[in-house]
C-alpha positions as CSV (number, residue, x, y, z in Angstrom):
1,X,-33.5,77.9,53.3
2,X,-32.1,77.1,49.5
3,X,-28.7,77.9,50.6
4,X,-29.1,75.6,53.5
5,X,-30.4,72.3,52.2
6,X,-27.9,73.0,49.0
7,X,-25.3,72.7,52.1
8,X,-26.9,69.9,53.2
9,X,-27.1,67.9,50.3
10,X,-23.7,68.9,49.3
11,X,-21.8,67.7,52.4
12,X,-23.7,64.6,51.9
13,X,-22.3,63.8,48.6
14,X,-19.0,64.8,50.1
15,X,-19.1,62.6,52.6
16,X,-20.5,59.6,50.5
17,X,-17.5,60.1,48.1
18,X,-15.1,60.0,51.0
19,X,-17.1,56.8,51.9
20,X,-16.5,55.2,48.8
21,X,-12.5,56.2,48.6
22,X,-12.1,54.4,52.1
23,X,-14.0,51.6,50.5
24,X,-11.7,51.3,47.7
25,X,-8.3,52.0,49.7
26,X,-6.5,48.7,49.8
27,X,-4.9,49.0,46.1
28,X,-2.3,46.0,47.4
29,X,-1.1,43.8,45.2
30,X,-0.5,40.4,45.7
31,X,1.5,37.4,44.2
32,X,1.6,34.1,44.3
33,X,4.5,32.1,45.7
34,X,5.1,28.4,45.1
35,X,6.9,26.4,47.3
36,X,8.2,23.0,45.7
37,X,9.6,21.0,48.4
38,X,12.6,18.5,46.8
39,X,12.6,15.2,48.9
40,X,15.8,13.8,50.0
41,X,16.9,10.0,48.1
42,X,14.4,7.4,49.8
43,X,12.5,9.7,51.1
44,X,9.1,10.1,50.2
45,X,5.9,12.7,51.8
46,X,4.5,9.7,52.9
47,X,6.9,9.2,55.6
48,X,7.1,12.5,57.1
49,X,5.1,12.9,60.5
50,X,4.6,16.7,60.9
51,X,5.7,19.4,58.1
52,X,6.1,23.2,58.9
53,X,6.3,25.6,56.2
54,X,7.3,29.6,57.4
55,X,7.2,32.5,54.9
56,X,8.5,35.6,57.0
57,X,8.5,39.0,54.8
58,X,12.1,40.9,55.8
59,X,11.1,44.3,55.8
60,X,7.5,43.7,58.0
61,X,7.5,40.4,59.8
62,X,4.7,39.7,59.3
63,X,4.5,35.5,59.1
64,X,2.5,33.1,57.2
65,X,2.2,29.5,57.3
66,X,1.5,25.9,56.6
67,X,1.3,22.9,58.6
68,X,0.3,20.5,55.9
69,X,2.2,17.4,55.3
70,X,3.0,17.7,51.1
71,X,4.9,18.4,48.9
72,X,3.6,21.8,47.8
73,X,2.7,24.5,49.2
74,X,1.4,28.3,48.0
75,X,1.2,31.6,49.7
76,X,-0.3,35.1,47.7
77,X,1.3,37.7,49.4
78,X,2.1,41.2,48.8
79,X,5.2,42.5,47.2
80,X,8.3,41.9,49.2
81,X,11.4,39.4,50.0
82,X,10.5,36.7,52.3
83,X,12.3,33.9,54.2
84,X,10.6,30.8,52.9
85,X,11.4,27.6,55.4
86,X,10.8,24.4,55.3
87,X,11.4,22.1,58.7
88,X,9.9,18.3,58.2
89,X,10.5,15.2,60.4
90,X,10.3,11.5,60.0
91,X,10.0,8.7,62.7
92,X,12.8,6.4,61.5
93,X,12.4,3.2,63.5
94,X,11.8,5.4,66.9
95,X,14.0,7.8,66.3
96,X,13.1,11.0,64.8
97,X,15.1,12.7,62.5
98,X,14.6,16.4,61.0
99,X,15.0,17.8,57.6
100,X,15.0,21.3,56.8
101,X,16.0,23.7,54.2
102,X,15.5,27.7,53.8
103,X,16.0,30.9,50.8
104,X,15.5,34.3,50.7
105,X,13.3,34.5,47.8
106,X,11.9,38.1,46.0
107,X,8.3,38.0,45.2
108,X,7.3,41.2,42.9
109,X,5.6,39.0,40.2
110,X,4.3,35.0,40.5
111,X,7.2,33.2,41.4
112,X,8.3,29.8,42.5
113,X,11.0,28.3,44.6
114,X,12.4,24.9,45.2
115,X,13.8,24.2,48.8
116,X,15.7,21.0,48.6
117,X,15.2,18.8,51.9
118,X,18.6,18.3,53.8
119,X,18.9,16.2,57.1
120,X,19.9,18.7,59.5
121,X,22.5,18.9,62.5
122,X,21.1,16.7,65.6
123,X,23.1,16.5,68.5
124,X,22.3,15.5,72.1
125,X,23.9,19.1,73.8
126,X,21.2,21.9,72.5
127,X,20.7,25.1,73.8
128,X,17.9,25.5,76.3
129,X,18.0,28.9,77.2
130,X,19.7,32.3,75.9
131,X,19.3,35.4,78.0
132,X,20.6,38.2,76.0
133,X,18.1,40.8,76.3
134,X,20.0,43.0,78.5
135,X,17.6,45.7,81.5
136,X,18.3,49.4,81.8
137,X,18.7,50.2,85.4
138,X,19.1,53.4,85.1
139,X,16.9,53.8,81.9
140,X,20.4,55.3,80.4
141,X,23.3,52.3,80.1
142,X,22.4,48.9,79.4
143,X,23.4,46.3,81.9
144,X,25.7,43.8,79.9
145,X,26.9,41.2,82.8
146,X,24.1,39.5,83.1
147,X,23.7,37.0,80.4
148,X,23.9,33.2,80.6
149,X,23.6,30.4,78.2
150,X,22.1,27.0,79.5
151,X,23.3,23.6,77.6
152,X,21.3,20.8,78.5
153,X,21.6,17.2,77.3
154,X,18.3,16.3,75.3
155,X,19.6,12.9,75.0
156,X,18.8,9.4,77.1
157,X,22.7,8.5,77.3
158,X,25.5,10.4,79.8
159,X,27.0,12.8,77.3
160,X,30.5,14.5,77.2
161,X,31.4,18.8,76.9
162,X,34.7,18.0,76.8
163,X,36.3,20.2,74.1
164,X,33.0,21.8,73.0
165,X,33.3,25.4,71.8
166,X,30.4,28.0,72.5
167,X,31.2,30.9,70.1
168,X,29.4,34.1,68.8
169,X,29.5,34.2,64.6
170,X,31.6,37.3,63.4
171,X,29.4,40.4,62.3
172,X,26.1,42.5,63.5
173,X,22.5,43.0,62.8
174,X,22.1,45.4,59.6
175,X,20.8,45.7,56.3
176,X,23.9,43.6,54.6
177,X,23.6,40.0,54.5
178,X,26.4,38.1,56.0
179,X,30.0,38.3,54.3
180,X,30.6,34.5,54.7
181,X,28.7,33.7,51.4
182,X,29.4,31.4,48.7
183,X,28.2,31.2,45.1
184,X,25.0,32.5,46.6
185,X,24.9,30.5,50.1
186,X,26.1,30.6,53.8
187,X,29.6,28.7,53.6
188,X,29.6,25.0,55.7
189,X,32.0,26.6,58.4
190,X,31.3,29.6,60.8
191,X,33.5,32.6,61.6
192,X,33.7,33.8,65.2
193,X,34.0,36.9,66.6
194,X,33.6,38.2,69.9
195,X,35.1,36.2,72.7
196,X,35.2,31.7,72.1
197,X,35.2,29.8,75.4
198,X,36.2,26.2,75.1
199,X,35.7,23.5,78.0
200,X,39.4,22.4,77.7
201,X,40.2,18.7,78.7
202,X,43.0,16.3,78.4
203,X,40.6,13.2,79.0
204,X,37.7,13.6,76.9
205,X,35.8,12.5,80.2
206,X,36.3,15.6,82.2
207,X,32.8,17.4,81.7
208,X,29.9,14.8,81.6
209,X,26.5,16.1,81.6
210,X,23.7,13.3,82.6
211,X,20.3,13.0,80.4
212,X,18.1,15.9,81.0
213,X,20.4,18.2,83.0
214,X,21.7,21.4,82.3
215,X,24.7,23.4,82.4
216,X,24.5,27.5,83.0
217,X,27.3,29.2,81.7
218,X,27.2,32.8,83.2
219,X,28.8,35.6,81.3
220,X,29.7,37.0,84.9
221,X,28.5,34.6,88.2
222,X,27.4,37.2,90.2
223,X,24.3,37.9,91.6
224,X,22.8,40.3,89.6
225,X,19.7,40.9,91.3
226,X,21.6,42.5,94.4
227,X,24.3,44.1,91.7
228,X,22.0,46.0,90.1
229,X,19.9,47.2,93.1
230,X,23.2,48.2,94.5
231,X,24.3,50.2,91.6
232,X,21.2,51.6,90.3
233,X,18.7,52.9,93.3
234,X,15.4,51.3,92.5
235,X,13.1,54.4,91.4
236,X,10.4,55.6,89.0
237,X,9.8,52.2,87.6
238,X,13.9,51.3,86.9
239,X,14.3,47.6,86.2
240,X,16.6,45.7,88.1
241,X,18.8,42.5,86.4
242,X,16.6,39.5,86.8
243,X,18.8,36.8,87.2
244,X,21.2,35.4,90.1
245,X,23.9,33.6,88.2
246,X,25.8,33.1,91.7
247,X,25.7,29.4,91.5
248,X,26.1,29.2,87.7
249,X,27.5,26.2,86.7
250,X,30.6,27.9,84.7
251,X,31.3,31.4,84.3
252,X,33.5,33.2,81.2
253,X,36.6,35.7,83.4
254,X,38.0,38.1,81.3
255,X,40.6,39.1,83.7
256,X,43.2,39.0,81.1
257,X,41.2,40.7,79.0
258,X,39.6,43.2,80.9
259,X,40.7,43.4,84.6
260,X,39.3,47.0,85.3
261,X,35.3,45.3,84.6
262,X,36.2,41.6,85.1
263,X,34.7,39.6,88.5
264,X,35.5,36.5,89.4
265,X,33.7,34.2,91.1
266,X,35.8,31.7,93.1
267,X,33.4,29.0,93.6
268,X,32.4,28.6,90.1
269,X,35.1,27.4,87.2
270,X,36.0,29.3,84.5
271,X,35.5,27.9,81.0
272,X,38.4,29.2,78.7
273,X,39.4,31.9,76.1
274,X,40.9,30.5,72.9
275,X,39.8,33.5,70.9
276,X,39.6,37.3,71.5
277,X,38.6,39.6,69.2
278,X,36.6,43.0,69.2
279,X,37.2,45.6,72.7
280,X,33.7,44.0,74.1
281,X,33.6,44.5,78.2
282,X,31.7,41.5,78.6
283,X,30.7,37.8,77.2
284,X,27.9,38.7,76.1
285,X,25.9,39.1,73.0
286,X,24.8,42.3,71.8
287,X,21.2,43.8,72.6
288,X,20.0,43.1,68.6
289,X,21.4,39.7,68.8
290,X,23.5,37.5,66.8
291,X,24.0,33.7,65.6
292,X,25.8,31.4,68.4
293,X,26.5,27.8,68.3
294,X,27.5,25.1,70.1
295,X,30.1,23.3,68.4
296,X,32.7,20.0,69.8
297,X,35.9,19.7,68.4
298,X,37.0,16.1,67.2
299,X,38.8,13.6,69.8
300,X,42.2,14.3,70.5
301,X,41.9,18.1,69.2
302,X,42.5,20.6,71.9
303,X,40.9,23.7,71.5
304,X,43.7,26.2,73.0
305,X,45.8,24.7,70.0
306,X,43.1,24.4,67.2
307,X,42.7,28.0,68.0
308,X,47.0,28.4,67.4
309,X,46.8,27.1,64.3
310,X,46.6,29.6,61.8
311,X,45.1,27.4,59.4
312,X,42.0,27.5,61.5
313,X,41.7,31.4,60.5
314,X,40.2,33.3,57.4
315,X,39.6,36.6,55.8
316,X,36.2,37.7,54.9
317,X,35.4,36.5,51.7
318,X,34.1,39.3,49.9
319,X,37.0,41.2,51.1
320,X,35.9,43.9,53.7
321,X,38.1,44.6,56.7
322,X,41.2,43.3,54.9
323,X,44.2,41.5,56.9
324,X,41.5,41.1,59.7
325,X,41.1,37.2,60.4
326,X,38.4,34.9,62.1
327,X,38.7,31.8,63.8
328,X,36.8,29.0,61.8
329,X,34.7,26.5,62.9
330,X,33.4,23.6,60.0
331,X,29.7,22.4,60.1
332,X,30.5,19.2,60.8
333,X,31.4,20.1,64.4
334,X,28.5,22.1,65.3
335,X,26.0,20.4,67.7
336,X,23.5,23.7,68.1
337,X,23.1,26.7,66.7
338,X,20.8,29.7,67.0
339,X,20.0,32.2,64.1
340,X,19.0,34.7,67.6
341,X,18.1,38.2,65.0
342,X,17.2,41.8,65.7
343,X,14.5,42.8,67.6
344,X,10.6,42.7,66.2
345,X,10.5,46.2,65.3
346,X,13.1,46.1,63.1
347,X,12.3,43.1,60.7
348,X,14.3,44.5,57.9
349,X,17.6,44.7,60.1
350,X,18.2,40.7,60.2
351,X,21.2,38.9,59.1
352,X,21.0,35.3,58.8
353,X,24.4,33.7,59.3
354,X,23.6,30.0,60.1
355,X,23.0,27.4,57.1
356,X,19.4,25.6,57.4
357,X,20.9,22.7,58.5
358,X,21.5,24.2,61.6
359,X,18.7,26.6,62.3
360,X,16.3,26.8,59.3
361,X,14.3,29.6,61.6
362,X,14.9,32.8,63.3
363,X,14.6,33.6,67.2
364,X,14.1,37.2,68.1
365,X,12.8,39.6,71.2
366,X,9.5,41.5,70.8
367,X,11.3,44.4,72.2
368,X,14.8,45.1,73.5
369,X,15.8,45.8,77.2
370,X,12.9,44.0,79.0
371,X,14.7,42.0,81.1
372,X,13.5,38.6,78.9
373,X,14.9,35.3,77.3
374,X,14.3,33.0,74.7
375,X,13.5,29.0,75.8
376,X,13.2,25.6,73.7
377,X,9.9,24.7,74.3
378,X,8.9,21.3,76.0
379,X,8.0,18.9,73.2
380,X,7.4,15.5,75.7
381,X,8.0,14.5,79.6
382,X,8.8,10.4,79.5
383,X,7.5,8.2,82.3
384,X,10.6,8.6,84.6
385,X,10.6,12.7,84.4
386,X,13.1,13.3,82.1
387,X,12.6,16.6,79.7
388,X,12.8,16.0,76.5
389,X,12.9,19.6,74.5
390,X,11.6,20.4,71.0
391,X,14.5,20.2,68.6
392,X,13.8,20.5,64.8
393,X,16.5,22.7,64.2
394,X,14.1,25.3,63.4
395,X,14.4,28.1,66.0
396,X,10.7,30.2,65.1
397,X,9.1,26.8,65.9
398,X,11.4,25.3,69.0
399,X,11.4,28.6,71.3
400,X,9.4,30.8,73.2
401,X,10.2,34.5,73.1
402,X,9.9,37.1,75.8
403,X,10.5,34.8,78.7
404,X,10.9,35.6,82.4
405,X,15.2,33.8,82.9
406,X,14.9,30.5,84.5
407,X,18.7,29.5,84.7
408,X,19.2,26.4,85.7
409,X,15.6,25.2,86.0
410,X,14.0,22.3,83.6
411,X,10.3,23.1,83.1
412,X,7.6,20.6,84.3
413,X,5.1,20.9,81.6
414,X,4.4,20.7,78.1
415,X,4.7,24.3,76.1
């Protein structure tokens, strides 16, 4: 009876010390980080109208925020590096205007950073809708001929793609940051890799897209519904392409290219090559994502010969992959772009490659092959109908992840 209630009272005390270990587990440390927000010249906190303030650790993901409009912000977090972002906007006599800026910042001790405020790019032509995120018929090869990118025209005035450039930036999703840096920072002009489809015109008045419509250009305008089912037997769950891109609005042939893999669809225009680079079967981005934009040359410069000109075209600046040479694109012609980044289980495989003034946030899938898209989300509907789409230049606050493709379709609600 001793020999029991000694066992008793000794798996008792056993148990309360595991209790109190548990109880004590989280030996986390956390820092503070201060976030100074430098205002442009004649601009003041008093005459912003909503602020956003995103710290994103690299290796976790895990996000933390502010809303507040002022000046400075703080965050204790644990040890890490985080993506601090500021996006803030104005009302400037009706017309809204966003300022943004971003830095990767390492916080292992009390630290502060100063973002300083820059307008960022706003143009009418804005990317509505990426689909990128590739299905696995056959739960073995991914299905690549499926993607589109919709355009749409977030303006109230008629508004020309004439000489506009949709290009993929040069590089993939790793560990590495980007190559194009520069004392510190992501050079003002964008190297392209991939495949860069121009709408070519002679006009300037050849491509005119009307206030709140869209255009969907199709990486292959097929319908890939019927494609898939027909190559891949629906079974055990397989899941089939969910897009028909039959009566995209433009479609990217690489017949010249590849002719063995290449359809074309005769009833839908081609947009055209200037730039090839890489031995990718498809247009289309890969399944971890990358940067695109949306960029318009200036009047009276052709794409087919800015993309001659050698001068357009640069090594790598930190001299990797020598004698290899991208195709450049400045800041100043860029109308959209997209910092689209690996997938959300792997946070600490994201390369940022787009300057804040462009996209001061990240867009990435929750998981890769599902069969989803990302979409701007719907900030206002005026009186008459027309859409008009959330556009901070701040892609973690303008889309929606994991969305079923809509090409071609303008939403009829507020997100």
């Amino acid at each position: 009876m001793k020999k029991l209630l000694y066992a008793v009272i000794s798996l008792a005390a056993f148990a309360g010390t595991m209790v109190s270990c548990s109880d004590n587990d989280d030996t986390t440390t956390y820092y503070n980080l201060s976030v100074s927000l430098e205002m442009p010249e004649g601009v003041s906190v008093a005459d912003f109208t909503s602020a956003s303030v995103v710290v994103i650790n690299s290796q976790t993901g895990r996000e933390y925020s502010n809303s507040e409009i002022k000046s400075d912000y703080s965050f204790s977090l644990p040890g890490g590096t985080y993506n601090v972002t500021a996006s803030l906007r104005v009302n400037d006599g009706g017309a809204v205007v966003s300022y943004s800026a971003s830095k990767l910042v390492p916080v292992y001790e009390d630290s502060p950073v100063t973002l300083e405020l820059v307008k960022s790019v706003s143009g009418g032509l804005i990317f509505k809708e990426v689909y990128y995120n590739m299905v696995k018929p056959n739960g073995k090869i991914p299905y690549m001929r499926d993607q589109f990118f919709e355009i749409y025209n977030n303006s109230d005035e008629v508004l020309y793609l004439d000489n506009c450039i949709l290009g993929f930036l040069e590089g993939s999703q790793g560990k590495l940051p980007t190559s194009w840096m520069e004392n510190g920072e992501i050079m003002k002009e964008y190297a392209l890799g991939y495949y860069t489809v121009a709408f070519v015109s002679q006009t300037g008045k050849d491509y005119p897209l009307e206030p709140g419509k869209s255009v969907v250009i199709a990486g292959q305008a097929q319908n890939h519904i019927a494609e898939t089912e027909k190559m891949y037997e629906p079974n055990d769950g397989a899941m089939m392409s969910p897009v028909n891109l039959f009566n995209a609005d433009y479609e990217v042939f690489l017949g010249d290219y590849k002719p063995a893999v290449s359809v074309d669809n005769a009833s839908v225009p081609n947009l055209t090559v200037i730039c090839a680079q890489g031995t990718q079967n498809y247009f289309s981005l890969p399944m971890t994502g990358n940067a695109i934009i949306f960029a318009k040359l200036p009047d009276g410069v052709s794409p087919v010969d800015y993309a001659k000109n050698d001068a357009n075209f640069k090594e790598r600046p930190d001299g990797s992959y020598a004698g290899q040479k991208y195709l450049m694109i400045p800041q100043e012609y860029v109308l959209d772009g997209l910092n689209i980044v690996n997938n959300a289980d792997k946070p600490d495989q994201r390369v940022i490659r787009l300057r804040s003034e462009i996209d001061a946030g990240i867009v990435y899938m929750e998981k890769p092959y599902a069969g989803k898209s990302i979409r701007r989300k719907v900030e206002s509907i005026t009186e008459t109908g027309r859409v008009i789409f959330k556009d901070t230049n701040n892609s973690t606050e303008d889309f929606l992840r994991d969305q079923t493709p809509t090409p071609g379709i303008i939403p009829a609600v507020v997100d």
